[in-house]
VOGU-3710 file (C-alpha; in Angstrom, 3 decimals, decimal comma):
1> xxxxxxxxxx> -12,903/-17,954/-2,974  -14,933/-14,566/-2,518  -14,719/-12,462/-5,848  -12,522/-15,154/-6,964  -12,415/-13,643/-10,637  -11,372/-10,281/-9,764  -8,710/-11,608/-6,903  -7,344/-13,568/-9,689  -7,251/-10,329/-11,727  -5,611/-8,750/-9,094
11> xxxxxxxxxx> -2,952/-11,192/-8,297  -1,778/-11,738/-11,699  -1,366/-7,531/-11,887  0,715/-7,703/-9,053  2,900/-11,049/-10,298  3,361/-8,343/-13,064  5,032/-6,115/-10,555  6,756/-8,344/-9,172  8,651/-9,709/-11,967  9,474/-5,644/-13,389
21> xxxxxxxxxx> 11,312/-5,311/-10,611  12,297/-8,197/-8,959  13,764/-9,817/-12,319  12,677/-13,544/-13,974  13,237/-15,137/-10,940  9,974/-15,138/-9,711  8,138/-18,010/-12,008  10,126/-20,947/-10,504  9,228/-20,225/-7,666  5,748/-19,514/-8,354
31> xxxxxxxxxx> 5,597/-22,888/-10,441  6,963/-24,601/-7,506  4,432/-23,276/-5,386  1,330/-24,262/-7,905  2,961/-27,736/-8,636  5,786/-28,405/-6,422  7,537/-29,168/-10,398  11,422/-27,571/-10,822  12,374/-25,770/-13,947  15,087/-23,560/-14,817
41> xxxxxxxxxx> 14,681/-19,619/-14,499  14,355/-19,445/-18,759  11,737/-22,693/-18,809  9,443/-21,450/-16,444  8,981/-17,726/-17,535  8,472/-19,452/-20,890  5,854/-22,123/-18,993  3,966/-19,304/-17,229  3,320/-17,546/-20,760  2,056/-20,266/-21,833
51> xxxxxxxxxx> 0,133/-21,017/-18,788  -1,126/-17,061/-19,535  -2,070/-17,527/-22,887  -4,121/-20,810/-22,449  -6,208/-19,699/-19,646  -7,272/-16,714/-22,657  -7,643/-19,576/-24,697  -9,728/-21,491/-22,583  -11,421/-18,169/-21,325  -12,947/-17,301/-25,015
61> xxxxxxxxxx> -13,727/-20,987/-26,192  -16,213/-21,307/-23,294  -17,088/-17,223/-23,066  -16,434/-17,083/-19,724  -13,498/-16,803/-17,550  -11,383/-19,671/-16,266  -9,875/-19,744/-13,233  -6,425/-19,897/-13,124  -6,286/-23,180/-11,299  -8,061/-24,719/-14,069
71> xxxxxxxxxx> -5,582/-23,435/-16,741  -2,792/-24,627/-15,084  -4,087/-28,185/-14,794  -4,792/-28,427/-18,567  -1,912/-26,983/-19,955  0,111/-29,290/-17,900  -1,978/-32,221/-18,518  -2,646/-31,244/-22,743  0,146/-28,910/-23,496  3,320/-30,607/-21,128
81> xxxxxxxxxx> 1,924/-33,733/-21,760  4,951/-35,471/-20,171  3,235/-33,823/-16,521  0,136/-36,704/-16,127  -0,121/-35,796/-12,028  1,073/-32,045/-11,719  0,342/-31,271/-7,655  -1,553/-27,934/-7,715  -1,675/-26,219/-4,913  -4,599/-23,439/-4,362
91> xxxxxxxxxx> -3,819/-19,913/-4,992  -5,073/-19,389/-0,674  -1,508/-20,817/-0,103  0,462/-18,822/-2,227  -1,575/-15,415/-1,481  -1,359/-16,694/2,100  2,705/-17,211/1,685  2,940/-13,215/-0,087  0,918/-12,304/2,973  3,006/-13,505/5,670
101> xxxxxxxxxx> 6,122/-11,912/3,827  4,852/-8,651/4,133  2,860/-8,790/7,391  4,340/-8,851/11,015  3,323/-11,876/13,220  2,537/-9,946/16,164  0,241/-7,023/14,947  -0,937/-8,939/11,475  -0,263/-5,061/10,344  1,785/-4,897/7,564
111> xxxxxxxxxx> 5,581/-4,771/8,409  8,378/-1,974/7,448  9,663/-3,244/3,827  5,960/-3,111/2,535  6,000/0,316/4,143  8,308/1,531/2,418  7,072/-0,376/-0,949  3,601/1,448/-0,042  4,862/4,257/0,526  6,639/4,712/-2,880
121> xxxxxxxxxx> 4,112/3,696/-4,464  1,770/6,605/-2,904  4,181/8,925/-3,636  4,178/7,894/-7,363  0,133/8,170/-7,620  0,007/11,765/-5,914  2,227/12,859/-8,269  0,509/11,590/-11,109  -2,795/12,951/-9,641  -1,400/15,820/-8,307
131> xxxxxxxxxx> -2,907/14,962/-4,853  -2,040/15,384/-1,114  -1,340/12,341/1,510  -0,202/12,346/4,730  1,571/9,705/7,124  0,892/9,221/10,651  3,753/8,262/12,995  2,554/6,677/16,605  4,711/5,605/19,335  3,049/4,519/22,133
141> xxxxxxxxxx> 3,718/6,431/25,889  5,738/4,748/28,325  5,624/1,510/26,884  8,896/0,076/27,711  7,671/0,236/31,957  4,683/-1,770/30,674  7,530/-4,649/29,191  9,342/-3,894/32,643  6,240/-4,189/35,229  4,160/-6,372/33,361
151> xxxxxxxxxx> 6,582/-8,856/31,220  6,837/-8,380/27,487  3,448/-11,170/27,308  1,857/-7,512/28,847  3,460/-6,003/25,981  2,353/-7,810/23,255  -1,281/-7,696/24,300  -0,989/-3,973/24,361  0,416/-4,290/20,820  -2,562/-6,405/19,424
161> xxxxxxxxxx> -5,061/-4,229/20,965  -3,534/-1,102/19,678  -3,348/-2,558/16,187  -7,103/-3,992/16,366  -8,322/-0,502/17,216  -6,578/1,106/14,433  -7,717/-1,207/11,879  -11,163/-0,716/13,097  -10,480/2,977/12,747  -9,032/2,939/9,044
171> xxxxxxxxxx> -10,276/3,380/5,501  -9,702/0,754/3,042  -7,049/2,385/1,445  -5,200/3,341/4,494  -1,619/1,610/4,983  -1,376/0,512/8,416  2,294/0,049/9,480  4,503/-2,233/12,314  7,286/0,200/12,111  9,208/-1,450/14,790
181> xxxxxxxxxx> 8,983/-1,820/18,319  5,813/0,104/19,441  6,221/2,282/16,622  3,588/2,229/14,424  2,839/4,134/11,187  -0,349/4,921/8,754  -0,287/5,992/5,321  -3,244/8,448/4,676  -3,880/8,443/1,016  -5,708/11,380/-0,156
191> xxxxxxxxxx> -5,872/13,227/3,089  -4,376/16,774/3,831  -3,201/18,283/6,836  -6,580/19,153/8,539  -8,475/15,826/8,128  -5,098/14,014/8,885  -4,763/15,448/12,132  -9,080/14,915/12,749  -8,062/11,513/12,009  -5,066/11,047/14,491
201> xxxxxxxxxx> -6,591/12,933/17,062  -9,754/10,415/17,086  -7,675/7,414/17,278  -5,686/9,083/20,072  -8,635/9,516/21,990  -9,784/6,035/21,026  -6,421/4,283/22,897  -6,320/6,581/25,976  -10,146/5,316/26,464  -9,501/2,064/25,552
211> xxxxxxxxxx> -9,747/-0,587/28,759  -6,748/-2,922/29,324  -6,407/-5,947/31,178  -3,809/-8,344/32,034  -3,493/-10,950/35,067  -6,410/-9,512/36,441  -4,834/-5,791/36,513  -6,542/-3,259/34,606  -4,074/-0,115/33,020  -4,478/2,255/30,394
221> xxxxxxxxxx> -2,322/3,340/27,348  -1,691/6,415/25,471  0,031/7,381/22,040  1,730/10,355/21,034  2,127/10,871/17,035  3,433/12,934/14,298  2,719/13,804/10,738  3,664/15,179/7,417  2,051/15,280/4,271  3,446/15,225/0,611
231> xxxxxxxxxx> 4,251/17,669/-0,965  4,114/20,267/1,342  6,561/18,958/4,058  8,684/16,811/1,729  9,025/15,964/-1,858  10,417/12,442/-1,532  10,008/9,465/0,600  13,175/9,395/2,989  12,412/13,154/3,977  8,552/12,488/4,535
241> xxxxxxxxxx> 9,400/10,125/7,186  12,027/12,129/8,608  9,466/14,705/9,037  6,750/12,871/10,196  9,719/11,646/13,097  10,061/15,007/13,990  7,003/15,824/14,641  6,744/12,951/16,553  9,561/13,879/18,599  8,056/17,465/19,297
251> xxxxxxxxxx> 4,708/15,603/20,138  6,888/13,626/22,675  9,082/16,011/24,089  5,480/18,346/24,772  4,293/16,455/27,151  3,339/13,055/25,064  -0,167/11,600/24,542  -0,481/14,417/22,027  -0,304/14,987/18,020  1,921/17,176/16,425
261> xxxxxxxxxx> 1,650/18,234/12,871  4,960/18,865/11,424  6,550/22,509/10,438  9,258/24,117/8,941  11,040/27,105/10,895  10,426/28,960/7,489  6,573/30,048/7,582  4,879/30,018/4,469  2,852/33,090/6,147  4,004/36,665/8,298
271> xxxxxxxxxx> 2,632/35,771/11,787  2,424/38,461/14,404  1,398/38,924/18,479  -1,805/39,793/18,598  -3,471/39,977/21,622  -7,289/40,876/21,231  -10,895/39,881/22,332  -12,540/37,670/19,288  -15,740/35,745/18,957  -15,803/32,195/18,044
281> xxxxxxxxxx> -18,825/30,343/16,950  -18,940/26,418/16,539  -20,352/25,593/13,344  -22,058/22,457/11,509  -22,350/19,630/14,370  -20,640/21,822/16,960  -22,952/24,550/16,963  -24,813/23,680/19,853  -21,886/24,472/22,121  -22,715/28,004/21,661
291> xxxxxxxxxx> -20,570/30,909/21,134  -17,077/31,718/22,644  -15,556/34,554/23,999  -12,080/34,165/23,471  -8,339/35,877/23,784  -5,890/35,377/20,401  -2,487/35,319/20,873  -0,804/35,313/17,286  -2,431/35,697/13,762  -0,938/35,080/10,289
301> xxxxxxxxxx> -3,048/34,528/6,910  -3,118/30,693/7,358  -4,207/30,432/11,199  -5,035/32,266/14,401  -3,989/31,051/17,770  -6,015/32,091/21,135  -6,783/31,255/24,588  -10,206/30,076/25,695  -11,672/29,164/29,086  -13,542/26,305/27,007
311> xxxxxxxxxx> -12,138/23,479/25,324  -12,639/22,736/21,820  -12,712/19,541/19,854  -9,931/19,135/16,977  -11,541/19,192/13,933  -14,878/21,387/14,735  -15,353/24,054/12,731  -15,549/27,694/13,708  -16,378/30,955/12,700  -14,094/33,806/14,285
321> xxxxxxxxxx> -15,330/37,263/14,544  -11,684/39,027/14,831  -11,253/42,844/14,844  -8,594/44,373/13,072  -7,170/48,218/14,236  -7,272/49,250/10,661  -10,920/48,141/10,371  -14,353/49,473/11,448  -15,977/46,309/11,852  -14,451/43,042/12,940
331> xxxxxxxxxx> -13,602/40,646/9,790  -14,995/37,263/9,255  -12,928/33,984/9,100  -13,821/30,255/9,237  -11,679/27,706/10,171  -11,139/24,137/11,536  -9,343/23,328/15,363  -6,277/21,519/13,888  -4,487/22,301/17,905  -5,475/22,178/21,988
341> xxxxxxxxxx> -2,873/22,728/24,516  -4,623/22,525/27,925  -3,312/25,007/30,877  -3,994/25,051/34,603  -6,721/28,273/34,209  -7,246/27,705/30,211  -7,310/26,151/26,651  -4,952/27,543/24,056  -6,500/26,441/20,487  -5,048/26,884/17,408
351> xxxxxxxxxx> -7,192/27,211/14,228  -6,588/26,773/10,199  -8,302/28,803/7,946  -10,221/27,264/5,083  -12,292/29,695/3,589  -9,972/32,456/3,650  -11,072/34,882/0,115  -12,080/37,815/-1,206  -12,661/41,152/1,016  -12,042/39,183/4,459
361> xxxxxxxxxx> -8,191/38,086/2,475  -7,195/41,231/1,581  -8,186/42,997/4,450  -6,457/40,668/6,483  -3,221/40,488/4,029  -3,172/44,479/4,357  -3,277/43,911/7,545  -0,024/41,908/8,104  1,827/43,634/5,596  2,186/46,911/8,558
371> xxxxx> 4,149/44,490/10,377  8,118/43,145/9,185  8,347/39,753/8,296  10,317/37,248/10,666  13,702/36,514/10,062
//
């Protein structure tokens, strides 16, 4: 087995888990599965300790570590020496069994109970980190008229390519999710609002390109998704999702084959009309596309939102020359694209500020205070 040591390591830590919550009942049937051998709930917690404590044994009489396959063979055949032929399975077929329990069939993505275990467990780590994650819920467009047109054999081809794309899209660390249906769902450790939605948008643009064939008919799919991140939208696990849904919903209700990034009705930040000529200027890999001459629309201290006769790519960074009435000379402000709404005559784009500080802030703040905050 590849990095057979440290899988070991790794499946004993999570037998460990296991048993906290799940209760004693867990080493018969482990035992069963290593040796096909019955025991009582009491006698085999007390056998697996034992089965522990040898393999250390073994481990420091040789100075090097024994695999658990091996200590369970001789403590059956030295300690339990009334088991001569024990039947030991290998530890493929049990990790193989734990797999299948929390996988779906279809997708080989994880299924919704290990969601929901994952996503608890997130939770619980960005708390004690005091970090940021998001979740990414994706529904795919239409889908049931692909079941309908094209039989449900259609469907579940679209299903496996979908899911192969993503996981060719993900981190290591990311969850990906069979929610149900054509509902699918990825856990984003470690990743705020802005490179969430760089994230989505890319493996939006990855299924709407994607080619799809079936009995010699070629189609396209598209996705529409929605996301909220902990602890900004939601402090718990239930109302993250429920979130993340709604965003979904909005994303689906605009039009679909879109993201939506979920938000309150209560803004963190005054935002105003303000209609007025700015200057945007790609930065970093976009800077080639040159500089735009733009219209905004609204402006608060987190974002600005304008119309431009060129499209933009979510996630490029900017630098907006915006001129304020109380100001001589225009302020500076960089950003990231986190939006793009596309209109018969133009693009409306919506950018986040990141390195909002010093003069540029106040300015700005001063500003928006002229104006009365929304109800």
């Amino acid at each position: 087995m590849k990095n057979h040591g440290q899988d070991e390591e790794k499946f004993l830590e999570e037998l460990e888990q296991i048993a906290a919550s799940e209760g004693d009942l867990i080493f018969p049937v482990l035992l069963n599965v290593f040796t096909q051998l019955d025991f009582s709930r009491e006698e085999a917690k007390e056998i697996w300790e034992g089965i522990i404590r040898h393999r250390k044994e073994m481990s420091d009489s040789v100075k090097r570590q024994v695999n658990l396959l091996t200590a369970i063979c001789d403590y059956f055949l030295t300690v339990k020496k009334s088991f001569n032929y024990p039947k030991v399975v290998e530890l493929k077929v049990f990790e193989d069994a734990n797999h299948y329990s929390k996988c779906d069939s279809l997708t080989g993505l994880y299924n919704r109970a290990y969601f929901e275990e994952a996503l608890s467990g997130e939770i619980s780590r960005s708390r004690r980190y005091e970090t940021e994650f998001s979740v990414l819920f994706l529904d795919l467009d239409d889908f049931k008229r692909v079941n309908d047109t094209m039989g449900h054999l259609a469907g579940d081809y679209v299903l496996k390519k979908v899911a192969s794309l993503i996981n060719s899209e993900k981190r290591e660390e990311d969850v990906v999710v069979r929610y149900g249906g054509e509902e699918l769902v990825i856990v984003l450790p470690e990743t705020n609002k802005i490179n969430s939605i760089i994230k989505a948008e890319r493996i939006r643009k990855k299924i709407q390109e994607m080619p799809l064939r079936f009995n010699d008919k070629d189609f396209k799919i598209t996705v529409s998704g929605g996301i909220a991140t902990f602890p900004q939208d939601a402090a718990d696990a239930q109302n993250l999702v429920a979130c993340a849904d709604q965003a979904l919903y909005r994303a689906k209700s605009e039009g679909k084959n879109k993201i939506c990034l979920f938000s309150s009705d209560k803004r963190q930040y005054v935002r105003i009309d303000f209609a007025g000529d700015i200057k945007v200027q790609p930065l970093g890999k976009w800077v080639g596309q040159g500089q735009v001459f733009a219209k905004s629309k609204d402006l608060s201290l987190s974002g600005i939102l304008f119309e431009s006769k060129d499209p933009m790519e979510i996630g490029a960074k900017v630098q907006l020359e915006v001129p304020l009435p109380t100001q001589d000379n225009p302020i500076i402000l960089v950003g990231v694209v986190v939006r793009v709404e596309i209109f018969e005559a133009h693009y409306e784009i919506g950018v986040s500020f990141v390195q909002l500080q010093g003069a540029d802030r106040r300015e700005l703040s001063s500003f928006l205070k002229i104006f009365p905050s929304e109800p």
